[in-house]
N, C-alpha and C positions, 0 to 999 in steps of 0.2 A: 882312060877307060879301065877298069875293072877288071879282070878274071874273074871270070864265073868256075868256081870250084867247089866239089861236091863229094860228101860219103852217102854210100847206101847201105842200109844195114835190114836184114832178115832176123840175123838170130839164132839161126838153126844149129838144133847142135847133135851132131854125129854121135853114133853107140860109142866110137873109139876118142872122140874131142871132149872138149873142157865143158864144165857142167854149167847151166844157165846162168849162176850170180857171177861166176867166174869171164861171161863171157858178157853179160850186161858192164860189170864194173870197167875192164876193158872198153867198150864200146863209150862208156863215157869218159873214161881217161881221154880217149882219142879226139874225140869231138873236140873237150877242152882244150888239146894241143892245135886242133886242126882248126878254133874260133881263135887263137892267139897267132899263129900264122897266117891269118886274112880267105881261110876257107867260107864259102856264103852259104852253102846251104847242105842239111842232110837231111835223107830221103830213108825214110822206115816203109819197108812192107809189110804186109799182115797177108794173113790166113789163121784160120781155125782151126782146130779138132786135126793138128799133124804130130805126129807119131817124134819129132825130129825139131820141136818144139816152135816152127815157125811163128813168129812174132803176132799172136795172138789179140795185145792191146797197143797200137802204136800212138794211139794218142797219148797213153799215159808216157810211153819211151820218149817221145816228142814234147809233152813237158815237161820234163825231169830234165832235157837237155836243153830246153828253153833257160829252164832256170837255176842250170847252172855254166851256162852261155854268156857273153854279152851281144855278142854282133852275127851270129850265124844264125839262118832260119832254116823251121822245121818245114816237112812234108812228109805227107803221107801217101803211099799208096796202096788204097785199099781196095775190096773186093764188096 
């Protein structure tokens, strides 16, 4: 059997943390390392209209990682 193993990613980014492409391109580095060591699935949340950039479009974040994934699946969790 498997390991069920998982990222969840928001997004958000702090007055004093790294700016949003900085932390997007990060976030799919990761994936990629974490679909080649046998992680199954990553979990994007969303919110609107926040101040701190909370992950606004996660479908789009969720395909972007699809396709550039082979074996790990996306999720969303929205509102």
């Amino acid at each position: 059997m498997r390991p069920i193993l998982g990222l969840r990613y928001d997004l958000r980014s702090a007055p004093f943390g790294k700016d949003h492409a900085t932390l997007y391109a990060a976030m799919l580095e990761q994936v990629q390392w974490a679909d080649q060591l046998g992680f199954t699935t990553v979990t994007f949340s969303e919110h609107h209209v926040s101040d701190d950039g909370y992950l606004p479009s996660p479908l789009m974040a969720a395909a972007t990682v699809l396709g550039a994934t082979k074996q790990i699946r996306a999720m969303v969790s929205a509102l």
